[in-house]
N, C-alpha and C positions, 0 to 999 in steps of 0.2 A: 443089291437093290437099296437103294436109299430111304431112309424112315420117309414117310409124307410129313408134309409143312404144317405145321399150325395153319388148318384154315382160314384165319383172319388175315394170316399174312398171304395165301394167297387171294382172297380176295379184294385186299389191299393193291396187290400187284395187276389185277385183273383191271380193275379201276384204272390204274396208271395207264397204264397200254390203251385201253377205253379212251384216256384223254390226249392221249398221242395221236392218235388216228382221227380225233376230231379238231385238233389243234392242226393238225397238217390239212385234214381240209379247209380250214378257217383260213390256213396262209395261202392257198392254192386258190381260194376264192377272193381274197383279198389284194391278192399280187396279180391274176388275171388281166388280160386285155380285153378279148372278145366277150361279146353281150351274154354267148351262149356257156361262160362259165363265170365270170363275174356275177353278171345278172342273174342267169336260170340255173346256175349251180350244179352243172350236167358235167358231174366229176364226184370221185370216188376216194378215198384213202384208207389203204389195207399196212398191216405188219402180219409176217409172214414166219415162222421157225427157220432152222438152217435149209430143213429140206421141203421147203416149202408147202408145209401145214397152216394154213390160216390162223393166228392166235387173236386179232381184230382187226374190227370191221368198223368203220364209221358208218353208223347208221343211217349220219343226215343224208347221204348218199342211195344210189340205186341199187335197188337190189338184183338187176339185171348186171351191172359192173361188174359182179363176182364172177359173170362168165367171160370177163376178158381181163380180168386178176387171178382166177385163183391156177393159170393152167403158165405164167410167164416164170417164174422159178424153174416148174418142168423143163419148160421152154429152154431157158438159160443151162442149167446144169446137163443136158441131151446136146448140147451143142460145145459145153467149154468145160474143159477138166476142173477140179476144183482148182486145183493148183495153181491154173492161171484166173482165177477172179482173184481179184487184188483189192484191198484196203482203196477207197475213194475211185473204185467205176463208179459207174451208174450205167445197166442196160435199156435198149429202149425196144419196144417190140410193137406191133397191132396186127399179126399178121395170123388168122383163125385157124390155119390148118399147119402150121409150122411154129407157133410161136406162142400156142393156148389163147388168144385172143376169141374176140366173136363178131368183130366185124371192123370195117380198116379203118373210121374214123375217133375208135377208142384205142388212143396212145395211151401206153402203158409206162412210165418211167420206173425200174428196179432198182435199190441199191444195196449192195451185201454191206451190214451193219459188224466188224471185226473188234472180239474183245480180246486182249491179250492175246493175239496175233489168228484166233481161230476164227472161222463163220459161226455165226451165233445167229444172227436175224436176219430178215429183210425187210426194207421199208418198202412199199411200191404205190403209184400213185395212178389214176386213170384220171384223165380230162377228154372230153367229146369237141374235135376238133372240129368246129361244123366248115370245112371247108371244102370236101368234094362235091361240089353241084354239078348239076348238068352232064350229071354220064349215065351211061348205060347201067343196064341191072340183067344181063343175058347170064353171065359168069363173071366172076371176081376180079378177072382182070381189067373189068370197065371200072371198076368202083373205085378205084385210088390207087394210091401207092402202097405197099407190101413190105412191110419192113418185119422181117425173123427179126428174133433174141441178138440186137448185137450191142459194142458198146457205142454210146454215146461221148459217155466221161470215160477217160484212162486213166488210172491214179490221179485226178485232178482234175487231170488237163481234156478241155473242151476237144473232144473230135473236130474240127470246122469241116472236113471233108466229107466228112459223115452228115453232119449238120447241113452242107449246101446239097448234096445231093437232096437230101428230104425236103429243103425249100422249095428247090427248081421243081419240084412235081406237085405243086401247093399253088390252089388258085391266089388266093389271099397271104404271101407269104410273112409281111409284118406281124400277122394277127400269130402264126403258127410259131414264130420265133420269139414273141414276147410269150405266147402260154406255152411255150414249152420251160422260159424263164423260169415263171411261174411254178410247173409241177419238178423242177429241180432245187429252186431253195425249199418245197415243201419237204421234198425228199432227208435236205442236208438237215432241217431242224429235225423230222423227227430221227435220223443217226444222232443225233447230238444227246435227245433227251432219251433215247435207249441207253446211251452211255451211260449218263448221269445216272439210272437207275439201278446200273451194274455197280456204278459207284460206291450207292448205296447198300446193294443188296448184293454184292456179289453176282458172277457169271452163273456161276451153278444153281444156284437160288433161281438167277431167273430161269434159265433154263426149264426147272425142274418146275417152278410155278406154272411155266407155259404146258409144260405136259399133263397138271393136273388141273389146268382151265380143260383141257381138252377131254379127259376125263370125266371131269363135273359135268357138262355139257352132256356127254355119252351117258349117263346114269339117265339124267332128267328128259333128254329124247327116251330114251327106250322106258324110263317111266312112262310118260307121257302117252306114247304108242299103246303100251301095253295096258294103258286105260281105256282105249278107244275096243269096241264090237271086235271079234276076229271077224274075217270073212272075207268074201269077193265081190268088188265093188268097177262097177263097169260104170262110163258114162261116154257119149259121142257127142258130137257138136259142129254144124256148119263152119265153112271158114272161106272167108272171102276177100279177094286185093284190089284194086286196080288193075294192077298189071297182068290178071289173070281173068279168062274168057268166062273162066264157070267157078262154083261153090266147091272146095271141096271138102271128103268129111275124116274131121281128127277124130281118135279115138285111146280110150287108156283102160288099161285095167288094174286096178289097184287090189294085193292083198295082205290084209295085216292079219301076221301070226304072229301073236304071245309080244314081245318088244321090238319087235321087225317089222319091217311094211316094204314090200317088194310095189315097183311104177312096171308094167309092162305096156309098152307103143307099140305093139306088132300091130301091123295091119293096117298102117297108117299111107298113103300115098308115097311115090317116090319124090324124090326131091323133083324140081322146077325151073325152067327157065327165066327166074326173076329173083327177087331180091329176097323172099320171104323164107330162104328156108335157114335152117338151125342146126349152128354145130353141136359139138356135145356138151360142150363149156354153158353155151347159155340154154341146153336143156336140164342140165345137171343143175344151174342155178335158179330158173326155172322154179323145180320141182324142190328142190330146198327151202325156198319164199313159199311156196304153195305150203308145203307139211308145215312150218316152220309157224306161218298164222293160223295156225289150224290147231294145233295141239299147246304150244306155249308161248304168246309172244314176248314173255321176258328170259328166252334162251338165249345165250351169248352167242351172236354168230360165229361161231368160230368151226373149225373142222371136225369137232367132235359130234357134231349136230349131222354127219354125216354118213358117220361106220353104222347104225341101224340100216343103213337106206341100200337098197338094190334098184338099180335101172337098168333097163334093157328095153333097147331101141332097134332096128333093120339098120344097117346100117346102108348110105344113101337113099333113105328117105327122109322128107322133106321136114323131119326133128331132127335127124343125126345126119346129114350130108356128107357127102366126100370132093372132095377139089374137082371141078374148079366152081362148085355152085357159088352163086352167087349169095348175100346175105346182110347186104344194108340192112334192108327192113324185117332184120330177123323180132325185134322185139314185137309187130303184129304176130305172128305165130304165136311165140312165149305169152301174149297175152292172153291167148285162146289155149294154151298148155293150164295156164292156173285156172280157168274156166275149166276145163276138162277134170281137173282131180278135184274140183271144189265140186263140179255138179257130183262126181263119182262119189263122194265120201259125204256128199248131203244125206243121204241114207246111215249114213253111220255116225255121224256126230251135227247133226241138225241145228243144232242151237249155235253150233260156232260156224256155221255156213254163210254165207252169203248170197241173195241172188247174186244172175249175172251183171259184172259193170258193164262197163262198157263197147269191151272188147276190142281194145285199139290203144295203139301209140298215139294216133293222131298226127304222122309229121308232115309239116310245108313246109316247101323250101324252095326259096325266091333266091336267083342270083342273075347276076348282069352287070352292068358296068355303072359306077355312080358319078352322074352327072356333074354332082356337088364336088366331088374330089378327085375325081378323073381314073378312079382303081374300081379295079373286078371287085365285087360283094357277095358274099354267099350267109343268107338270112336261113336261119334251122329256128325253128318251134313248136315242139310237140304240144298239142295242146289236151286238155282233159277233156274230163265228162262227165257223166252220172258213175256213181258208185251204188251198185247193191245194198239193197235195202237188207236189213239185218232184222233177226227174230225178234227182238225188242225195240228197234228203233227204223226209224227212217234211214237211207241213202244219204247219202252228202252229195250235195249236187257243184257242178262244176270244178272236178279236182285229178288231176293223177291219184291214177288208182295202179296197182301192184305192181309190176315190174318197172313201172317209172317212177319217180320222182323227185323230178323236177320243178323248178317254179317258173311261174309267170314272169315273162319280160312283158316288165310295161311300158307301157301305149308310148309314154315320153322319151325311153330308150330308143325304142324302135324308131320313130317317126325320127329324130335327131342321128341315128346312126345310117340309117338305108332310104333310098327312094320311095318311101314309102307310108301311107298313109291310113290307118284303124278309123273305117267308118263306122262297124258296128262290132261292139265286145257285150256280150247280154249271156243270160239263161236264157235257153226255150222253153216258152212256157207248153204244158202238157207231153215233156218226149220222156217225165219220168213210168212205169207203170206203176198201175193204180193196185193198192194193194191193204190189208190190215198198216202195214209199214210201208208210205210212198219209194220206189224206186228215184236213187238221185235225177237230176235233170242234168242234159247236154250245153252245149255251147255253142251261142255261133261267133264267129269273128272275120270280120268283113275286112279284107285287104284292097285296098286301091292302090297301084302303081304308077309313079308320077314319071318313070323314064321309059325307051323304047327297050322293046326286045328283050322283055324280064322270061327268063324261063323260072317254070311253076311245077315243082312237080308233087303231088300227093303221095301219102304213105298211111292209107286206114284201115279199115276194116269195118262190119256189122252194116256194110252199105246194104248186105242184101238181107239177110238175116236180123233177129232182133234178141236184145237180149233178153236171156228166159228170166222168168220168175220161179217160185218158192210156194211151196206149200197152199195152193190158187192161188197165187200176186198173178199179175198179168207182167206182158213184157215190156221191157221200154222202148222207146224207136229208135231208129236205124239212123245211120249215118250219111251225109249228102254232102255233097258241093255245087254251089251257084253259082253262076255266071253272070256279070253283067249285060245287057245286050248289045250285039256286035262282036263278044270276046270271042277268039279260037275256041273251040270245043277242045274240051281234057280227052285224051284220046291215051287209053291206059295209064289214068294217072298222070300226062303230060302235056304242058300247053306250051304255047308262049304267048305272053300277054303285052300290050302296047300299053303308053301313055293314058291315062284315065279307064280303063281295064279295071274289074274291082271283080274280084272272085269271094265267096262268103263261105267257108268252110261250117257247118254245121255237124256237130260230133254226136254220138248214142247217148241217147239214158240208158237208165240201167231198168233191171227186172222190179216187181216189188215182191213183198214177203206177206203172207195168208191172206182170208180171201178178204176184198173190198170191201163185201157186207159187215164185217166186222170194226171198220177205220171208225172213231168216234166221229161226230157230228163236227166236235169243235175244231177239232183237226184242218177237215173240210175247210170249214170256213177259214179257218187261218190262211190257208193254203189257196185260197179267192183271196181275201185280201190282201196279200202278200207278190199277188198279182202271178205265182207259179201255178197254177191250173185256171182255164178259164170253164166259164159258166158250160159250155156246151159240155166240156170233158167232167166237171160235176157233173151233170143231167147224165151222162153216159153209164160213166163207171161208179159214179156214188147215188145211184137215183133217190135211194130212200133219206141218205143223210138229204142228198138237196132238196127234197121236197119237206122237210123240215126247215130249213132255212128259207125256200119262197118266201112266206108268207112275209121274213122280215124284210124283201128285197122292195 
């Protein structure tokens, strides 16, 4: 066994790898074509050990990504002897059930990193290719193209055969060939700068620093854990799509003994005829982001934040799936997953709880043919909403909240890139709950369509449902979509909209936290004149602050 490292030096190492992973998303965002990873930054960069352990994670990225990163190494080594991965491939995979991915339009590029002629690391990169619009959501083979662990790169040399097939099944092929440019020089710098470190510190060294990041991590989870109440902590929760006729109810049971915390999903529904359901990749990631802001969030995401955690799910139901479910819109689920263990373990650790956000992805997606330049377009934007109001402070209103995060493509982007035109981008005023701590506020964002025959399809949730509150907060409201007059009716999530057609996506607030009687006065009033609650929803829910302010009205 080898002595362990001077701490500083591994921390020192920890850092470095730290700025790799956000140096390669910097170049993957930089070198982008498409809006939806230049602009809204819906891409991810991971380094990975030989055997594919996590050693980091760029944070600026999703935390939903690790369910279609951390399972492509598996992927790759399940399918190709070590033997033949060679110094300069690069694999490329998105395929959920063959290939560790979590759903088909998160392309994953891998490339094994060789120090003196051994596997040592991998670098891998995800970017969210928004280009399958306008398919079905029955089963997986509507949803796009299916690409296992194969190569891309062979010692070097660019596959093209490989490369055209994946084109010819791509609405938008320009956009998919320049960003896949993209998450390949991301890949090559950061092989480069793993070298250089080896350079420095030798292979073994880093090696050995990588297994005691992952270590470090395992001490301070199971610290962590093992500060939290033991016991059995249950929570349920509404869940609702489009694409689906009725509500149905998730549910989890969580129990922490001593530095362990077992997730059990028994009892959950079977999986579904639509896009919402979830591999294990983005339940396992999921439920990682869940624990992970709950007990520390300056833990190094890495795999050691792992070995405490036990999951167990049915398998084919509608968190653990089996082929050929379907799973575009697996991240509405996962968003009602961190709902589930947040309300469950509100009882056990309160103060670092949250009400409920929003509960949704939020995604639109407009494609058709653009008039301005004569090519198929397919426009992806998830948008946000209210975030849970917290023990000591208010919600943040209008943001991606946990498994996303992503940003806002703005208004100039958009209008300049697609037939298309933002008549209204606001807060809504009153859809936070009213609480000690206001619940965030939602968002509406008004689309009009300037060409014919735009298909429209939604991807939410909390339409029927609302999110809960905290210790008496009340809830926040629900989510909707408007229609212009004249427009086709969304008919599960699905329209097609004409020329002048303007659809208004309106997204949930979130819950609030203790009760309203308690919110200061001044608050109130801020929150009037700031124009995010109005007078009737003062009178409502804060009657007595408001009847202190009358008299100044």
């Amino acid at each position: 066994m080898n002595k362990p490292l001077d701490s500083v030096l591994v921390e020192v190492i920890g850092s470095a790898l730290a700025t790799i992973v956000e140096e390669m998303g910097g170049t993957l965002v930089r070198a982008a074509y498409s809006t939806n990873i230049k602009e809204r930054r819906d891409c991810t960069a991971s380094l990975f050990d030989a055997k594919g352990q996590g050693i980091a994670q760029d944070e600026g990225g999703s935390p939903l990504h690790l369910g279609s990163l951390m399972g492509i190494v598996d992927g790759i080594l399940s399918r190709y002897p070590l033997e033949e991965i060679k110094e300069g491939d690069t694999f490329i995979g998105n395929d959920p059930f063959s290939g560790g991915g979590s759903h088909l339009p998160d392309i994953v590029l891998a490339t094994p990193i060789f120090i003196g002629g051994e596997l040592t690391a991998w670098a891998a990169n995800l970017a969210h290719h928004a280009d399958f619009g306008d398919r079905g959501h029955a089963h997986i083979f509507q949803e796009g193209l299916r690409i296992p662990p194969v190569r891309l790169i062979r010692q070097g040399v660019l596959q093209q055969e490989m490369l055209n097939l994946i084109l010819l099944n791509c609405q938008v092929p320009h956009e998919r060939q320049a960003d896949l440019r993209a998450q390949q020089a991301a890949n090559r710098l950061a092989v480069q700068r793993y070298k250089d470190l080896c350079e420095r510190y030798g292979r073994e060294v880093m090696v050995q620093a990588a297994d005691e990041l992952l270590d470090y991590t395992e001490r301070r989870t199971r610290a962590a854990i093992a500060a939290m109440p033991d016991g059995d902590y249950s929570f349920r929760d509404k869940f609702d799509c489009p694409e689906l006729d009725d509500e149905l109810e998730l549910q989890v049971r969580i129990t922490v003994d001593g530095d362990t915390i077992a997730f059990d999903f028994a009892g959950n529904p079977p999986q579904v005829r639509a896009s919402v359901n979830v591999v294990w990749t983005a339940l396992y990631a999921s439920v990682y982001y869940s624990l992970k802001s709950l007990i520390d969030a300056d833990i190094v995401p890495n795999a050691g934040l792992y070995r405490p955690v036990r999951i167990e799910a049915p398998t084919g139901s509608i968190i653990n799936c089996q082929e050929p479910a379907a799973v575009n819109g697996r991240s509405e689920t996962c968003q009602r997953i961190v709902d589930l263990i947040h309300g469950a373990l509100a009882t056990a650790v309160p103060e670092r709880v949250t009400a409920a956000s929003n509960g949704a992805n939020t995604g639109v997606h407009f494609s058709g043919r653009n008039s301005r330049t004569g090519r198929e377009f397919v426009y992806l934007e998830t948008i946000g909403g209210g975030c849970g109001a917290r023990a000591t402070k208010d919600g943040l209103d209008g943001v991606q909240v946990h498994m996303t995060n992503t940003s806002n493509l703005p208004v100039e982007s958009l209008e300049a890139e697609y037939p298309l035109v933002i008549e209204a981008y606001e807060l809504i005023q009153d859809s936070g709950g009213g609480g000690r701590h206001r619940g965030g506020l939602g968002i509406r964002r008004a689309v009009r369509v300037e060409d014919p025959d735009i298909h429209f399809w939604l991807d939410t949730s909390r339409q029927k449902s609302q999110p809960w509150g905290l210790d008496g907060g009340q809830p926040g409201e629900s989510a909707r979509a408007v229609l212009s007059e004249g427009a086709r009716p969304i008919d599960h999530g699905y329209t097609v909209l004409q020329a002048g057609d303007c659809v208004a996506i309106e997204t949930a607030g979130a819950g609030g936290y203790g009760s309203p009687e308690l919110r200061p006065t001044g608050e109130v009033a801020r929150d009037l004149a700031e124009g995010k609650i109005s007078e009737d929803y003062a009178r409502t829910v804060y009657p007595q602050q408001f009847a202190q302010l009358s008299p100044q009205k």
